[in-house]
Backbone as a printed PyTorch tensor [residue, N CA C, xyz], in Angstrom:
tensor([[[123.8480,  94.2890, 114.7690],
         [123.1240,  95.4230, 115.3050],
         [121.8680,  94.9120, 115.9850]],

        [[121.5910,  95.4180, 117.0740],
         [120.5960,  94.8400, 118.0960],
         [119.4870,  95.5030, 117.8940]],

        [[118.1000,  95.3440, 118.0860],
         [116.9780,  95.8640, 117.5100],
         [116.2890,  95.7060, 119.3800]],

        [[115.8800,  97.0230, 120.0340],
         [114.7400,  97.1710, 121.2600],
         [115.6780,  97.8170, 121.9340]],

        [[115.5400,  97.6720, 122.9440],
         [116.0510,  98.1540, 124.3090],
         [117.6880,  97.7480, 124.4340]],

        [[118.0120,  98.0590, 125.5340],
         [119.4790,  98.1230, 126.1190],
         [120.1180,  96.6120, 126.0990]],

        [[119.1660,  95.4990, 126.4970],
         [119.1840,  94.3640, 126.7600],
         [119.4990,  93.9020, 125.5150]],

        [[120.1010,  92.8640, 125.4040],
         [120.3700,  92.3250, 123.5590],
         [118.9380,  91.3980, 123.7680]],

        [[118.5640,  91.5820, 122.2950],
         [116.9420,  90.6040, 121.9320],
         [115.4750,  91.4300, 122.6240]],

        [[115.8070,  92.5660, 123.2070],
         [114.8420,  93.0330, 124.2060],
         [114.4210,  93.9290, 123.0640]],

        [[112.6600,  94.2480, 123.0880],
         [111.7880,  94.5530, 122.3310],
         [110.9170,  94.1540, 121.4520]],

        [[109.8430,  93.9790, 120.3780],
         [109.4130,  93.5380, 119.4410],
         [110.3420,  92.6430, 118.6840]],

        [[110.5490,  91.4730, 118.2330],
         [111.0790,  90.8160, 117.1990],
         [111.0620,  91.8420, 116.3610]],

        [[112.0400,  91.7970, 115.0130],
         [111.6040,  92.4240, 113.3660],
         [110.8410,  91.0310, 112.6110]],

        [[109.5030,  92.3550, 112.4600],
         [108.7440,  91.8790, 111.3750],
         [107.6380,  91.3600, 111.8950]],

        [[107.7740,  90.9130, 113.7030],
         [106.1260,  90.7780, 114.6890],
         [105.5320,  91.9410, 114.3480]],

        [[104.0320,  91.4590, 114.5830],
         [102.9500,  92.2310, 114.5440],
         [102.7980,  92.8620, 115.9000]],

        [[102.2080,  94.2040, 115.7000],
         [101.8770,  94.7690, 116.7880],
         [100.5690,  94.5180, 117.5290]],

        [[100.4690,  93.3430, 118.6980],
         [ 99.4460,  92.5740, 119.0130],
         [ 98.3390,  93.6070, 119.3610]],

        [[ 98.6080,  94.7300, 119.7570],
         [ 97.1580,  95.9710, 119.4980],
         [ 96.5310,  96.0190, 117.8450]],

        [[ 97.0790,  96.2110, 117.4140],
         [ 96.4140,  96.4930, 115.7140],
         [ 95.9250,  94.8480, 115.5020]],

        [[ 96.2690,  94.1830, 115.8810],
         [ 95.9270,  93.0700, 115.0420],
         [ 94.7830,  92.3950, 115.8000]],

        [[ 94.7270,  92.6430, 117.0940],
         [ 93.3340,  92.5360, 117.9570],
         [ 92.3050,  93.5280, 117.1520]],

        [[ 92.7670,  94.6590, 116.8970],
         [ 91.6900,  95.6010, 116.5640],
         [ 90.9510,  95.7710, 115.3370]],

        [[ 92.0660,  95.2210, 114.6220],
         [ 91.4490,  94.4220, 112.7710],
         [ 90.9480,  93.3750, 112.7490]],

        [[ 91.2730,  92.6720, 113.6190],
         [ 90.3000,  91.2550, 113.7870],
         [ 89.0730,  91.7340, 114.2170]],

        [[ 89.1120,  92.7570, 115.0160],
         [ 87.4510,  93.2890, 115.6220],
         [ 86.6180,  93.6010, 114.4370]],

        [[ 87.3680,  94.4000, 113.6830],
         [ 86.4650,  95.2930, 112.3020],
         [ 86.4620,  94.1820, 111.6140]],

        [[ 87.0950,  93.5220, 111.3060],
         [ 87.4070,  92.4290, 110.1670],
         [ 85.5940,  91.4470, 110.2610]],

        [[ 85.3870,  91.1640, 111.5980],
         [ 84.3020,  90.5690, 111.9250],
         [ 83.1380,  90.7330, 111.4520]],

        [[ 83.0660,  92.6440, 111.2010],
         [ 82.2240,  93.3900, 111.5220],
         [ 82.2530,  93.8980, 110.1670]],

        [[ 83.1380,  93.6480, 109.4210],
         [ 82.9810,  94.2980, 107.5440],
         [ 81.8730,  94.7650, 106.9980]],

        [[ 80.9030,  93.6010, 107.2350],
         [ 79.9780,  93.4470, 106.3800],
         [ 78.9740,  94.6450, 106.7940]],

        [[ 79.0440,  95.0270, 107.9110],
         [ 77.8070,  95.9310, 108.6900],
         [ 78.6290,  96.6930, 108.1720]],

        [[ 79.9130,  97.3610, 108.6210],
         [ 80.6520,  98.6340, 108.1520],
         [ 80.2600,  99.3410, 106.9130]],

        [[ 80.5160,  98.5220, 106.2320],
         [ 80.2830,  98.7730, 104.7000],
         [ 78.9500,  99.3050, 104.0500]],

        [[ 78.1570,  98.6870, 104.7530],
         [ 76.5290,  98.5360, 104.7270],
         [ 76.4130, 100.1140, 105.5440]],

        [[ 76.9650, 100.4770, 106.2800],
         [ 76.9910, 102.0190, 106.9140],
         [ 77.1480, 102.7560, 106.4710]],

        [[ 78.7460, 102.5990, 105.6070],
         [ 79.4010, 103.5880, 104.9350],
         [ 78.3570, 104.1330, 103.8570]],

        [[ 77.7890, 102.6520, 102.9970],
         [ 77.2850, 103.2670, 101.9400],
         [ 75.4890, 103.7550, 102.3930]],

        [[ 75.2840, 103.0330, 102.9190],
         [ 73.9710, 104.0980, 103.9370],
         [ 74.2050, 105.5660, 104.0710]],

        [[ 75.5760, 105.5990, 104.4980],
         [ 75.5470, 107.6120, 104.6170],
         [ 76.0180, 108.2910, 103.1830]],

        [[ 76.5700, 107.1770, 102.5040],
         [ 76.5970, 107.9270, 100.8460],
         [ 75.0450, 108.8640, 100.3500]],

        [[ 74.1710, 107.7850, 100.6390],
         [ 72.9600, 108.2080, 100.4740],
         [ 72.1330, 109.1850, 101.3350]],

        [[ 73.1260, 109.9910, 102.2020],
         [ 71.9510, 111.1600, 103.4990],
         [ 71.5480, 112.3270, 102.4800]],

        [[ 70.9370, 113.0400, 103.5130],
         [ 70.7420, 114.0260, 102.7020],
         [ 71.4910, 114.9790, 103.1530]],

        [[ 72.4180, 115.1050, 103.8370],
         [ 73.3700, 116.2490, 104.6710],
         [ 74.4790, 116.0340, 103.1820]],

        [[ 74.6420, 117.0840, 102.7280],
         [ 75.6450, 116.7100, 101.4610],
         [ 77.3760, 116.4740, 102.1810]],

        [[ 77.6560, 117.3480, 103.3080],
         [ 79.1650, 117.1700, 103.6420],
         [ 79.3700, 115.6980, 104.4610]],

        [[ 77.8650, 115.4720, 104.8300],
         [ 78.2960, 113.2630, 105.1050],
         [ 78.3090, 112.8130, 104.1980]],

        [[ 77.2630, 112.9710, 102.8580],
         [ 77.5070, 112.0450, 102.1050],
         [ 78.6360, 112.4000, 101.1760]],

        [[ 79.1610, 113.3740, 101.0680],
         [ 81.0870, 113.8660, 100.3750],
         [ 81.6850, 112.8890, 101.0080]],

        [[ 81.8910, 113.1350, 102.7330],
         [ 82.9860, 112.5890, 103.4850],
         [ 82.9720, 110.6600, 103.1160]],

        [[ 81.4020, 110.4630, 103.2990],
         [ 81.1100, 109.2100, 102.7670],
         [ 81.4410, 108.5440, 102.1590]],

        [[ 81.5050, 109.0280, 100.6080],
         [ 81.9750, 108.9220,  99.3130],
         [ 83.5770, 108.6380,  99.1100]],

        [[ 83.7880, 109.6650,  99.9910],
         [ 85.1370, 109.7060,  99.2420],
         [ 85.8360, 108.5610, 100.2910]],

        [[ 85.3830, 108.1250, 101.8050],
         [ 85.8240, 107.0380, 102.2980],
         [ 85.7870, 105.8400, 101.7350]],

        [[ 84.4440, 105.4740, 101.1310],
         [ 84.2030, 104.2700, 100.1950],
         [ 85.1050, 104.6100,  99.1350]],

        [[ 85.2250, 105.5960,  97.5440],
         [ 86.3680, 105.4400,  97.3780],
         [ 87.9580, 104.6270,  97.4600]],

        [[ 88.0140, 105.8890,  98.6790],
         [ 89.3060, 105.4990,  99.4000],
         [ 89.9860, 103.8290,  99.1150]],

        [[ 88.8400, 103.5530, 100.1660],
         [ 88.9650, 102.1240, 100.9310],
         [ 88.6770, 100.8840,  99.7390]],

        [[ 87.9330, 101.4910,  98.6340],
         [ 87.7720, 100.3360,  97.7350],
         [ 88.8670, 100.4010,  96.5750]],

        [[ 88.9740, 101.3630,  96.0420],
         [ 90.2560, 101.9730,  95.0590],
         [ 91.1600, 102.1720,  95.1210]],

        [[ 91.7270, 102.4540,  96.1570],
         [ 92.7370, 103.3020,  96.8630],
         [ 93.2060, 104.6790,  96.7530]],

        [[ 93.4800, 105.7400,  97.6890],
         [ 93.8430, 106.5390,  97.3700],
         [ 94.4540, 106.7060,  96.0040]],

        [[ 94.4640, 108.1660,  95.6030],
         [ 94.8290, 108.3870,  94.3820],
         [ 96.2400, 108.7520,  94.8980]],

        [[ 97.5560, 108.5770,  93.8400],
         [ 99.0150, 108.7750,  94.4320],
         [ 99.0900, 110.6240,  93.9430]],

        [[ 99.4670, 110.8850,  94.4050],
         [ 99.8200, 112.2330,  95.0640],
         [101.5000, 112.7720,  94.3960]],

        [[100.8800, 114.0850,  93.1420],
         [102.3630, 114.1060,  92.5360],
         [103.3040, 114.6930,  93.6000]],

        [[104.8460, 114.3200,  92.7680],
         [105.6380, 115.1910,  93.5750],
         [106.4980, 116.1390,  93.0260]],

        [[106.5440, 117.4140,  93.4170],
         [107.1300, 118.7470,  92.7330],
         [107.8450, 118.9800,  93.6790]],

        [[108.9520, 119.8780,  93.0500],
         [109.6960, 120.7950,  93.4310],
         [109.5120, 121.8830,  94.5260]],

        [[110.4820, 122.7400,  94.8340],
         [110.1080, 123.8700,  95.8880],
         [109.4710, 124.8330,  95.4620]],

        [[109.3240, 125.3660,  93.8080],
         [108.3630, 125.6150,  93.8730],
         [106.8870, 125.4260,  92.9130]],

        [[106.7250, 124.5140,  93.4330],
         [105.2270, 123.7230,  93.3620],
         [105.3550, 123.1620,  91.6230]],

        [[106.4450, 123.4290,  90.9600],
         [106.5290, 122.8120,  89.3460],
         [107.8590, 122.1500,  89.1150]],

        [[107.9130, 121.5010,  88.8520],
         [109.0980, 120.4310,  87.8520],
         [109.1230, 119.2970,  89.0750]],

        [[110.3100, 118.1570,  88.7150],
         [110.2980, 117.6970,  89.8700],
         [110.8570, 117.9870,  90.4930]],

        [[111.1880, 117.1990,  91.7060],
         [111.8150, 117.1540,  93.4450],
         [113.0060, 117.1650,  92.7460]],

        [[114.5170, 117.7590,  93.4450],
         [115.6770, 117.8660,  93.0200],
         [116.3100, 117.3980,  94.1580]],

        [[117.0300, 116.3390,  94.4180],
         [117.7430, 116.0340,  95.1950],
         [119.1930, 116.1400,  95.2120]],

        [[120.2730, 116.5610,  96.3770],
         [121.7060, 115.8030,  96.1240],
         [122.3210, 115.0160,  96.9100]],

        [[122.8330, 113.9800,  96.2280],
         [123.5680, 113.0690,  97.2330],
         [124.8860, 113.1330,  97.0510]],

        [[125.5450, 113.2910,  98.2300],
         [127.2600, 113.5730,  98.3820],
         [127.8580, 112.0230,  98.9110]],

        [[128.9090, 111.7700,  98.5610],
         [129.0990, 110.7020,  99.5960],
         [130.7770, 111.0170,  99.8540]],

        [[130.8000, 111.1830, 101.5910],
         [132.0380, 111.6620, 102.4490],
         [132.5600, 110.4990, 102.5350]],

        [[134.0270, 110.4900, 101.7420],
         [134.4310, 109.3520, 102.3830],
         [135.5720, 110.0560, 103.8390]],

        [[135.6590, 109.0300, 104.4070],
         [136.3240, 109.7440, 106.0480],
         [137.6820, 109.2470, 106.1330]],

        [[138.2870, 107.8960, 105.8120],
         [138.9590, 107.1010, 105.9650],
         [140.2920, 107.8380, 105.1960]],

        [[141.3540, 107.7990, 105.8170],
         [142.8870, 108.8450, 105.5570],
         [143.2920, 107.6620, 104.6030]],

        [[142.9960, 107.5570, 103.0790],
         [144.2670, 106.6830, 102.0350],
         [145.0780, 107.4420, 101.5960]],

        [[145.8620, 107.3010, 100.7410],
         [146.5600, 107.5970,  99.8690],
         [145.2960, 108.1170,  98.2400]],

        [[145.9450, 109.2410,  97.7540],
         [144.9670, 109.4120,  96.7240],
         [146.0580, 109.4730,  95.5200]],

        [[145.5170, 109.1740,  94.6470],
         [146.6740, 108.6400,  93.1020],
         [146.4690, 109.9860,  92.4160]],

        [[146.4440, 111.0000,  91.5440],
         [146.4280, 111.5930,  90.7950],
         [146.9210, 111.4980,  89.7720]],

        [[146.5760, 111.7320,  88.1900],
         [147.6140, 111.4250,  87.0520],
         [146.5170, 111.8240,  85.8300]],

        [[146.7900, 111.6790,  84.8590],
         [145.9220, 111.8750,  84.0480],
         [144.9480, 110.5890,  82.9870]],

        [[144.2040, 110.3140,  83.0360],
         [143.3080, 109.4700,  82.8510],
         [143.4320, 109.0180,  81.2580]],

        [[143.9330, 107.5580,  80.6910],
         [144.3620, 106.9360,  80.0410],
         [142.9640, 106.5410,  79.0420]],

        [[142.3800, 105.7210,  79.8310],
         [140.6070, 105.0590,  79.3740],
         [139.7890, 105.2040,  80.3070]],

        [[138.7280, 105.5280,  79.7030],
         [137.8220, 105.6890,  80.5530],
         [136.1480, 104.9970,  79.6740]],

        [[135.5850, 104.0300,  80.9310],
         [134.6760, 103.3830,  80.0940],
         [134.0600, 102.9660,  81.3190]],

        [[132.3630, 102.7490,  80.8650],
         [132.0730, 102.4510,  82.3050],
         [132.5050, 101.3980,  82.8360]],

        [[132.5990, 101.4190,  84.5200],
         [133.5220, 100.5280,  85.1380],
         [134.6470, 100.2530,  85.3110]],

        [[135.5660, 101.0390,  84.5480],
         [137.0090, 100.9170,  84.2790],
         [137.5890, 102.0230,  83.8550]],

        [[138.5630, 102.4700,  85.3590],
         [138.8720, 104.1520,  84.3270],
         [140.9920, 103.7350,  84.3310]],

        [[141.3740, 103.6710,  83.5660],
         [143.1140, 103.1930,  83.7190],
         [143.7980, 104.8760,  84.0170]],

        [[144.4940, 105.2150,  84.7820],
         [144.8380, 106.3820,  84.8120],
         [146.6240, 105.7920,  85.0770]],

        [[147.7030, 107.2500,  84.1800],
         [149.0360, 107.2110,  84.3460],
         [149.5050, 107.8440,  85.4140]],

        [[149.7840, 107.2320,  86.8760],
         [149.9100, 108.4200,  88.1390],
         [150.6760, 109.0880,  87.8930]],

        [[150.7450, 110.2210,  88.7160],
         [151.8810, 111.9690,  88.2580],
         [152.0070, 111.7630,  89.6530]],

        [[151.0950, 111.6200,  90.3660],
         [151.7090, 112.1910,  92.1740],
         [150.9620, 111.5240,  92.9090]],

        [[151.4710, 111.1110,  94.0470],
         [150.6770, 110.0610,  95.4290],
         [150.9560, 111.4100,  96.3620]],

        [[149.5280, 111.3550,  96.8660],
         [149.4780, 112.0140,  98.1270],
         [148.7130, 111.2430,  99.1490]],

        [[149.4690, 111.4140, 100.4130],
         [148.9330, 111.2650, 101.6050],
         [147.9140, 112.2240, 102.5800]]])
């Protein structure tokens, strides 16, 4: 399976960096030390919704976000998912009644082959 454009090999390699972001983190990267020195400068304003927004960026950026539960549709228990899996392919299917059954291994006595 070919990864970019129409051309085979055409596009980004998998797993290159995207030479914009990585110019642009090298910029800040330089510049950390002042950043930081900003951020927590406006922790301290006296405008309370800069120094919230402030806060909770330093936070952020030093702790990491907090993970974020996940619920259901409606808003309690968890997420309920289903997974089906279609098979497409025309075999033969065995039917019969099932002898042992254990995980990994089910022996069944066939009664009828259908096509």
């Amino acid at each position: 399976m070919s990864i970019g454009g129409k051309r085979e090999g055409a596009g980004r390699p998998f797993g290159a960096r995207n030479k914009s972001s990585v110019d642009i983190k090298g910029a800040f990267a330089k510049h950390a030390p002042e950043l930081i020195k900003a951020v927590l400068k406006l922790c301290r304003s006296a405008d309370e919704n800069i120094r919230l927004r402030a806060l909770a960026l330093a936070l952020d950026r030093g702790f990491g976000k907090a993970p974020q539960p996940l619920t259901g549709a409606d808003l309690e228990g968890p997420v309920l998912a289903r997974i089906e899996r279609v098979i497409v392919e025309d075999r033969p299917v065995i039917t019969g009644d099932v002898v042992e059954s254990r995980p990994g291994r089910v022996v069944m006595v066939p009664s009828k082959l259908t096509h």
